[in-house]
Biotite code that builds the C-alpha atoms (Angstrom):
import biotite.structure as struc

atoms = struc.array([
    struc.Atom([0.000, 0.000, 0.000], chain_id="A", res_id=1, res_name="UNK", atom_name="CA", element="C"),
    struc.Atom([0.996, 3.150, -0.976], chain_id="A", res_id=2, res_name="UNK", atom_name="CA", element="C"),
    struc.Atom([1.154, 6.055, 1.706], chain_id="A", res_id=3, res_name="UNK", atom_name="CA", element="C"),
    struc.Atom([2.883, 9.130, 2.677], chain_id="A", res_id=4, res_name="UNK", atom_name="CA", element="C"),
    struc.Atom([6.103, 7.489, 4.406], chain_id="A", res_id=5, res_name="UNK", atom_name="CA", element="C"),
    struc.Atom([6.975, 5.347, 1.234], chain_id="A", res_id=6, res_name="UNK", atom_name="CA", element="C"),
    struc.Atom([7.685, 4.539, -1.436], chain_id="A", res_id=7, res_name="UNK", atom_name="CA", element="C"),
    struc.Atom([10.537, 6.951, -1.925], chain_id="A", res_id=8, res_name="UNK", atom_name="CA", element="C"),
    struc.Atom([12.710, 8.089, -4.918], chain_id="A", res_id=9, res_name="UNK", atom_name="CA", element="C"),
    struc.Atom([16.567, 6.875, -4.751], chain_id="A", res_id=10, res_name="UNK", atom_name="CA", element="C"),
    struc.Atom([16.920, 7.986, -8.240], chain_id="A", res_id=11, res_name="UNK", atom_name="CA", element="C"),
    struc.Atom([14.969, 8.710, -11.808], chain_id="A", res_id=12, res_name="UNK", atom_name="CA", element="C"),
    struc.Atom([17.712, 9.262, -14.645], chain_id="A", res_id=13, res_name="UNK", atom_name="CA", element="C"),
    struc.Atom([17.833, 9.614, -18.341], chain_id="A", res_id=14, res_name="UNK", atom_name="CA", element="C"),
    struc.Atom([20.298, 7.836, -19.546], chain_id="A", res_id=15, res_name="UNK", atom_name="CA", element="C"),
    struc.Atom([21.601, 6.215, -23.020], chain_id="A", res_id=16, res_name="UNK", atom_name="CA", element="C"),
    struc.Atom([21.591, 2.488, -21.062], chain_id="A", res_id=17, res_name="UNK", atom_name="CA", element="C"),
    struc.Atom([22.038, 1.255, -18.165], chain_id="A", res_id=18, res_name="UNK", atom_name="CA", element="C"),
    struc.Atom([24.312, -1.747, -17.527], chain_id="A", res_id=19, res_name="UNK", atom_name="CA", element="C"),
    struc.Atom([23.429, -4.899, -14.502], chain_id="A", res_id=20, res_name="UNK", atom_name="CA", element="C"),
    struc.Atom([26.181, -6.698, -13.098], chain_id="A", res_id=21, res_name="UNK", atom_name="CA", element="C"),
    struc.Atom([25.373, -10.404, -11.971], chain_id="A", res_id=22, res_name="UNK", atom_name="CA", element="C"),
    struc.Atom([25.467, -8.886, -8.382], chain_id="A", res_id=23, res_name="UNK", atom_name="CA", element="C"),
    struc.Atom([22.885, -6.747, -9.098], chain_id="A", res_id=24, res_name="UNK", atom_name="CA", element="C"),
    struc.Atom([24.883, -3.661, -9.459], chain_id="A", res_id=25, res_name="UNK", atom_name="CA", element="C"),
    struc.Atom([23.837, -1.448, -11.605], chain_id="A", res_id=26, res_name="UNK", atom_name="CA", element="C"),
    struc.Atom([25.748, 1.643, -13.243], chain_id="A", res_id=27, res_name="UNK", atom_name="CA", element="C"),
    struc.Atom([24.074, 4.484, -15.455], chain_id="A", res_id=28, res_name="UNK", atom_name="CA", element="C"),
    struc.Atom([26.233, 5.438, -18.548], chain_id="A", res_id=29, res_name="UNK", atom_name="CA", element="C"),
    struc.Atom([25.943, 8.506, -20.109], chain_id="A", res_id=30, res_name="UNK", atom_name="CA", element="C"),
    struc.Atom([22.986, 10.264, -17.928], chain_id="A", res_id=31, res_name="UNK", atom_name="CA", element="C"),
    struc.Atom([21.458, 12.969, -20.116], chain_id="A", res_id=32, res_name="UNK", atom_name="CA", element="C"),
    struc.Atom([19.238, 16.022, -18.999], chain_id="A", res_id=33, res_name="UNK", atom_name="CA", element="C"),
    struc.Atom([20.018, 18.527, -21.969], chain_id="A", res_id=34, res_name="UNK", atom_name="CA", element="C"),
    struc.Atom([20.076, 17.160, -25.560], chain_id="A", res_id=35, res_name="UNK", atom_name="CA", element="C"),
    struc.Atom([21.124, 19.149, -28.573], chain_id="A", res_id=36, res_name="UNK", atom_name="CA", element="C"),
    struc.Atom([20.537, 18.038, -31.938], chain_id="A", res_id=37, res_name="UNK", atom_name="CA", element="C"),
    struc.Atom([22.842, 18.655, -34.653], chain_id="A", res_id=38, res_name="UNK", atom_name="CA", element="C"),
    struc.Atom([21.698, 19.122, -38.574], chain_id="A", res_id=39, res_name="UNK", atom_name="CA", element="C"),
    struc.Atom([24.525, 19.747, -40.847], chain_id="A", res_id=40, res_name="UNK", atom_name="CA", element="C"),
    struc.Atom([24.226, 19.984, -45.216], chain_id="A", res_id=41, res_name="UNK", atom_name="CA", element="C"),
    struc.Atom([23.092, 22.435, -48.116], chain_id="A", res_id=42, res_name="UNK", atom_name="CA", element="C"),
    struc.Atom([19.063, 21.990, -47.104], chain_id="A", res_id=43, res_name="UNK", atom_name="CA", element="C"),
    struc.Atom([18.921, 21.723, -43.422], chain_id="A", res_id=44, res_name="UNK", atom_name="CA", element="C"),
    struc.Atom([15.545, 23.411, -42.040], chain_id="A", res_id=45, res_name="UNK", atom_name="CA", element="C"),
    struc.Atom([15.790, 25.959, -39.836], chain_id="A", res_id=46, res_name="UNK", atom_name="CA", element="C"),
    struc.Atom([13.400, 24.296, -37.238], chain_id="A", res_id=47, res_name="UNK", atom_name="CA", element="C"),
    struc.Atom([13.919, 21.499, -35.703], chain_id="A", res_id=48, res_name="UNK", atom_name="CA", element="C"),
    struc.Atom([12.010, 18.814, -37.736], chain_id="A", res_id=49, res_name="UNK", atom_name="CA", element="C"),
    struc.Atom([10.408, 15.662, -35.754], chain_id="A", res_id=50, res_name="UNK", atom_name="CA", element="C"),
    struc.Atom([13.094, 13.654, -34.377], chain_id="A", res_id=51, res_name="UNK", atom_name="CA", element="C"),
    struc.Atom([12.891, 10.315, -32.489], chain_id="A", res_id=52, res_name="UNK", atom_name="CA", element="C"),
    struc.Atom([14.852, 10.312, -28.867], chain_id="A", res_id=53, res_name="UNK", atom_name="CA", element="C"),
    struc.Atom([15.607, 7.198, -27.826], chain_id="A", res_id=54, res_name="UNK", atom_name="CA", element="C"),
    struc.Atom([16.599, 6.717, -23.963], chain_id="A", res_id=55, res_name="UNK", atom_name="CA", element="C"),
    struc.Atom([16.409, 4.546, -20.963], chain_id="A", res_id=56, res_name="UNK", atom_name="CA", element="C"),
    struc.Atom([14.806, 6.050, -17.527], chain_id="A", res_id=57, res_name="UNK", atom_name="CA", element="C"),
    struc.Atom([16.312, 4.281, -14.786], chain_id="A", res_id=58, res_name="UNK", atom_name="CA", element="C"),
    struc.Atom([14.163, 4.249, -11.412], chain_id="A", res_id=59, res_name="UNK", atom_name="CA", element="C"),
    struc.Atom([15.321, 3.564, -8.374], chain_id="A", res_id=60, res_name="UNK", atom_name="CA", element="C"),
    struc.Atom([12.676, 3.221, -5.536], chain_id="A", res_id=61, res_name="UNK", atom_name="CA", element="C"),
    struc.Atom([12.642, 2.484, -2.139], chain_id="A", res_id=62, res_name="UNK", atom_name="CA", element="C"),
    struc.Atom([10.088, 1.095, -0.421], chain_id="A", res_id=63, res_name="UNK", atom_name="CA", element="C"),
    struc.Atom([10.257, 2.599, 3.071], chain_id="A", res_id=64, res_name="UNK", atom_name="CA", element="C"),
    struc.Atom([6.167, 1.593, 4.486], chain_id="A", res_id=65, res_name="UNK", atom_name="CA", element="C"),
    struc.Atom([5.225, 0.588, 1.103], chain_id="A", res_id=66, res_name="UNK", atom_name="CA", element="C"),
    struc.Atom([4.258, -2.888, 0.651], chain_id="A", res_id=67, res_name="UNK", atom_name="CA", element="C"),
    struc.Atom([2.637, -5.114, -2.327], chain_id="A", res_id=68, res_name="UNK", atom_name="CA", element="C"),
    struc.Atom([1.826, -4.712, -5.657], chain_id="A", res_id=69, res_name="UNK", atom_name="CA", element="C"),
    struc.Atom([1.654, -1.388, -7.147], chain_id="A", res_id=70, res_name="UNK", atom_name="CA", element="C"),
    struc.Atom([1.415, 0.334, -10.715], chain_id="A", res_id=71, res_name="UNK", atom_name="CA", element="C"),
    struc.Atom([4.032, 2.813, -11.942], chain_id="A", res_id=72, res_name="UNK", atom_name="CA", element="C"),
    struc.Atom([3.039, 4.972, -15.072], chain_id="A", res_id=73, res_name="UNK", atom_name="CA", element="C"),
    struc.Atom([5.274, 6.922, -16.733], chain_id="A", res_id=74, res_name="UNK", atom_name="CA", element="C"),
    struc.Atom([4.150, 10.067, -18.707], chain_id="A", res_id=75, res_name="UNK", atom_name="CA", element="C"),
    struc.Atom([6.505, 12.144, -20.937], chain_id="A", res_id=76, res_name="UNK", atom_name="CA", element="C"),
    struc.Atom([5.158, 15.393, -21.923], chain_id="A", res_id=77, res_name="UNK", atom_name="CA", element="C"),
    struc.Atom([6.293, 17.804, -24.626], chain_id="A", res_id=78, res_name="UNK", atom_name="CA", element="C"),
    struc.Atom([7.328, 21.573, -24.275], chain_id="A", res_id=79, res_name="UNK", atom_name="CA", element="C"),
    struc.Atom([3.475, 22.769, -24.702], chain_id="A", res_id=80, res_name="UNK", atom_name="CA", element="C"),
    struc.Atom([2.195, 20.441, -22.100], chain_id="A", res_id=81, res_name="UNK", atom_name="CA", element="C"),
    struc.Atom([0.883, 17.696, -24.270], chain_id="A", res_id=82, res_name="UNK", atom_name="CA", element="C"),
    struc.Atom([0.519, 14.303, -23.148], chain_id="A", res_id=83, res_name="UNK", atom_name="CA", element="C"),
    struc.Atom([2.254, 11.728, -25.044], chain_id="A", res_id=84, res_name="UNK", atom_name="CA", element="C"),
    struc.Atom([1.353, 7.972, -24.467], chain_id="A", res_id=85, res_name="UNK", atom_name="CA", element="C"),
    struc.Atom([2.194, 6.211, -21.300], chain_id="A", res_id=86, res_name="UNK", atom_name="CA", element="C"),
    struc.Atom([4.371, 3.370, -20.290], chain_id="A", res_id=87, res_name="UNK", atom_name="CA", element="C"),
    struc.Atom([2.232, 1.465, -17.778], chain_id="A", res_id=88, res_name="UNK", atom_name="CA", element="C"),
    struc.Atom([4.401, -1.282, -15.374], chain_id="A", res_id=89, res_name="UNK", atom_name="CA", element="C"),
    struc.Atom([4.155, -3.139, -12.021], chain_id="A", res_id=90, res_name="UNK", atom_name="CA", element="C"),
    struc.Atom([6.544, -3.546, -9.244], chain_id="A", res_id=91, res_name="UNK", atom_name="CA", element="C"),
    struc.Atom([6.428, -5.107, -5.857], chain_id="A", res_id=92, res_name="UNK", atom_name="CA", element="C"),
    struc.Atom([7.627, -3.144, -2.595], chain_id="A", res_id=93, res_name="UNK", atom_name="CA", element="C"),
    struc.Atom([8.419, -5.309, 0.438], chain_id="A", res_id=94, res_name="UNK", atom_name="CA", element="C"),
    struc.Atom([8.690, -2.508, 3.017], chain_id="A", res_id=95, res_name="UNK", atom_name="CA", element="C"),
    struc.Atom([11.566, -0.851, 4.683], chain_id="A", res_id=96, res_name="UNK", atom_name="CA", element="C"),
    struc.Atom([15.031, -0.545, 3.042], chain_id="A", res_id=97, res_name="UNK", atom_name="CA", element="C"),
    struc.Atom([14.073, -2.692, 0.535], chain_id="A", res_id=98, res_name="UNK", atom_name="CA", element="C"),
    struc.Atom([14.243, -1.546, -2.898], chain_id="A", res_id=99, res_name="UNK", atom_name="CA", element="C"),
    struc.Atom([13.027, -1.573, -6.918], chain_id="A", res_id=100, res_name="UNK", atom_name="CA", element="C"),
    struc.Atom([14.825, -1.070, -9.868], chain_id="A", res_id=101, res_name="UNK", atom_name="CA", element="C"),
    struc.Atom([12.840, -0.474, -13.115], chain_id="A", res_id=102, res_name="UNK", atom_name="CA", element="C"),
    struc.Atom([14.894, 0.211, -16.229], chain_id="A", res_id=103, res_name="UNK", atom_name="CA", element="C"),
    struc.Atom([12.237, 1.833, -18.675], chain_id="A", res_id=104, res_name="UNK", atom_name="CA", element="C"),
    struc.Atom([13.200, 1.942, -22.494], chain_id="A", res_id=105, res_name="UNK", atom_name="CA", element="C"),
    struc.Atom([11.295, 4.916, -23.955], chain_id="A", res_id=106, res_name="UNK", atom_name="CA", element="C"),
    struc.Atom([10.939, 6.755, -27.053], chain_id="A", res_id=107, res_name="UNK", atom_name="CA", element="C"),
    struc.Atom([9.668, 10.328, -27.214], chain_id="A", res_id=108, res_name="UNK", atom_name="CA", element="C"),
    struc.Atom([9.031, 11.864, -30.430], chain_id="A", res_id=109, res_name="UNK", atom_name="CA", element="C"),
    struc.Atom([10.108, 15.222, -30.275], chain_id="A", res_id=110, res_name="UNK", atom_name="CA", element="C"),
    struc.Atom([8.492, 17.447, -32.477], chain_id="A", res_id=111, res_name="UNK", atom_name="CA", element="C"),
    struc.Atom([10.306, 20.604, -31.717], chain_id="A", res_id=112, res_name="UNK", atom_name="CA", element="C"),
    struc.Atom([12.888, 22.439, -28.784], chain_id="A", res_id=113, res_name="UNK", atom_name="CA", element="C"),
    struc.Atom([12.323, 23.113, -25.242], chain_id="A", res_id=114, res_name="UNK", atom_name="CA", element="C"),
    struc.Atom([11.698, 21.337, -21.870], chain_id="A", res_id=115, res_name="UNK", atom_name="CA", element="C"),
    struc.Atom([10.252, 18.089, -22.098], chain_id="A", res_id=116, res_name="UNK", atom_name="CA", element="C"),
    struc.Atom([9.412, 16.207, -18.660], chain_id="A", res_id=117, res_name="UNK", atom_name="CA", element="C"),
    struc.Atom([8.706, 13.003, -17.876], chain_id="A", res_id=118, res_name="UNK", atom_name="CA", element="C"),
    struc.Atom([6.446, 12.398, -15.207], chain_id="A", res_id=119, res_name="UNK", atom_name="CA", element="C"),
    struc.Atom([6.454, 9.301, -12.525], chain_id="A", res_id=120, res_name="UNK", atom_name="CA", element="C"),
    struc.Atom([3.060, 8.366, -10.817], chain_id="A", res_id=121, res_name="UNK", atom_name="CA", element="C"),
    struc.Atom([2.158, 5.658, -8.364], chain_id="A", res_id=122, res_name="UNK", atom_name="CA", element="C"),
    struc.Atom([-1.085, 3.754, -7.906], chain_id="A", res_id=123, res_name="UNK", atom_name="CA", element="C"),
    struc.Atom([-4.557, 4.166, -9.212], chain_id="A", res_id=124, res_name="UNK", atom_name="CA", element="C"),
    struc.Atom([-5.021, 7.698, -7.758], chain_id="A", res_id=125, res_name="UNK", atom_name="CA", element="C"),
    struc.Atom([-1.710, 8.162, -9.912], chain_id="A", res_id=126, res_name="UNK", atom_name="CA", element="C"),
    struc.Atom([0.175, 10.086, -7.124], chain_id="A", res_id=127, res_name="UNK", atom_name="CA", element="C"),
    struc.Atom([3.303, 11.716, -8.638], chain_id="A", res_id=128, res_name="UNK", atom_name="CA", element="C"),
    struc.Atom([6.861, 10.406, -7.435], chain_id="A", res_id=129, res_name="UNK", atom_name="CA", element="C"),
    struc.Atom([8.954, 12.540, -9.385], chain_id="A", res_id=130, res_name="UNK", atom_name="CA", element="C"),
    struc.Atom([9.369, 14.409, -12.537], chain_id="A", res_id=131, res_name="UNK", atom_name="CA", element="C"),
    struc.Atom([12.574, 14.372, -14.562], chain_id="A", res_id=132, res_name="UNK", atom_name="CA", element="C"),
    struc.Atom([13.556, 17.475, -16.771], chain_id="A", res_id=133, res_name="UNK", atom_name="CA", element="C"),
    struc.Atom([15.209, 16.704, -20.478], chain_id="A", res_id=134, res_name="UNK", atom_name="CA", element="C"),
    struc.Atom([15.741, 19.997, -22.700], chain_id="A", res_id=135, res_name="UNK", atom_name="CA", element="C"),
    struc.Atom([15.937, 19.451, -26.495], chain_id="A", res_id=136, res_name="UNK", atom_name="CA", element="C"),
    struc.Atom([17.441, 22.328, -28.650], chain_id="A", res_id=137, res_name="UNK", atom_name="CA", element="C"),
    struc.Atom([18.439, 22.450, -32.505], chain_id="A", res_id=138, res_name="UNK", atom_name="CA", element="C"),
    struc.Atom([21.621, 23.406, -33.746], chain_id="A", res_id=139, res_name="UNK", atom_name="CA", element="C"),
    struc.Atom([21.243, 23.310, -37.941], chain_id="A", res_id=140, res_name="UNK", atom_name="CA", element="C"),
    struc.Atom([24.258, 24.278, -39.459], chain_id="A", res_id=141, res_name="UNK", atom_name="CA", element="C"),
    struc.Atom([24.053, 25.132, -43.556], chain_id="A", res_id=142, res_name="UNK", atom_name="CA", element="C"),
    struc.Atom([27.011, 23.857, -45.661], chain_id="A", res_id=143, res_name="UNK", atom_name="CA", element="C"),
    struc.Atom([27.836, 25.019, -48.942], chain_id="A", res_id=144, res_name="UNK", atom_name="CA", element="C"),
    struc.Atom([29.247, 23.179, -52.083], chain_id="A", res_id=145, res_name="UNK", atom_name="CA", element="C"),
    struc.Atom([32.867, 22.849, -52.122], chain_id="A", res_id=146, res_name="UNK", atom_name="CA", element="C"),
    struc.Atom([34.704, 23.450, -55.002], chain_id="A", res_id=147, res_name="UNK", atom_name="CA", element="C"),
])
């Protein structure tokens, strides 16, 4: 049962993967929170065209009084507020110290620049954990012919 002593957030990163030792240990390489796309040729567009991000959110939790079965949904949103679909998962919390580890591959279609955030809820009243901050910007760069 979720309540307001647990669960708790260890950690919610962006990352480009996330690697899991046979001990369990886990280590996050290459944790991103600002992105910027590169465009470089003769007919680059000046705005940012639709571009697919491709990332793994790794979520640490800890259970603290938590205990059972509970749903995690996470929601990415764009810079103008808009809802894209959510990722929709279950993890078990056995109280205390005791802890999950959810590695979430996502893709976010990101349709222009700006602050993107990806939102964590809990349980069926879809209490927010955290929210975790990525900002996209657009760097097109026009080359001409050589000779």
């Amino acid at each position: 049962m979720v309540g307001e002593t647990g669960p708790w957030v260890q950690a919610a990163l962006i990352c480009e993967k996330v690697l899991k030792e046979d001990d369990g240990t886990l280590s996050a390489i290459r944790i991103v929170d600002k992105l910027t796309l590169h465009a470089q040729g003769p007919d680059v567009p000046e705005t940012m065209p639709k571009f697919p991000l491709q990332f793994v959110l790794l979520i640490m939790l800890k259970s603290g009084s938590a205990k059972g079965r509970e749903k995690l949904v996470l929601r990415p949103r764009d810079p103008s507020g808009l809802a894209k679909p959510d990722y929709e998962f279950w993890v078990e919390f056995e109280g205390e110290e005791r802890g999950v580890n959810r590695m979430v591959n996502f893709t976010i279609e990101a349709p222009e620049e700006g602050l993107y955030w990806l939102e964590l809820f809990i349980g069926d009243e879809q209490r927010v954990l955290t929210k975790v901050p990525l900002r996209v910007s657009y760097e097109p760069s026009k080359v001409q012919g050589g000779r």
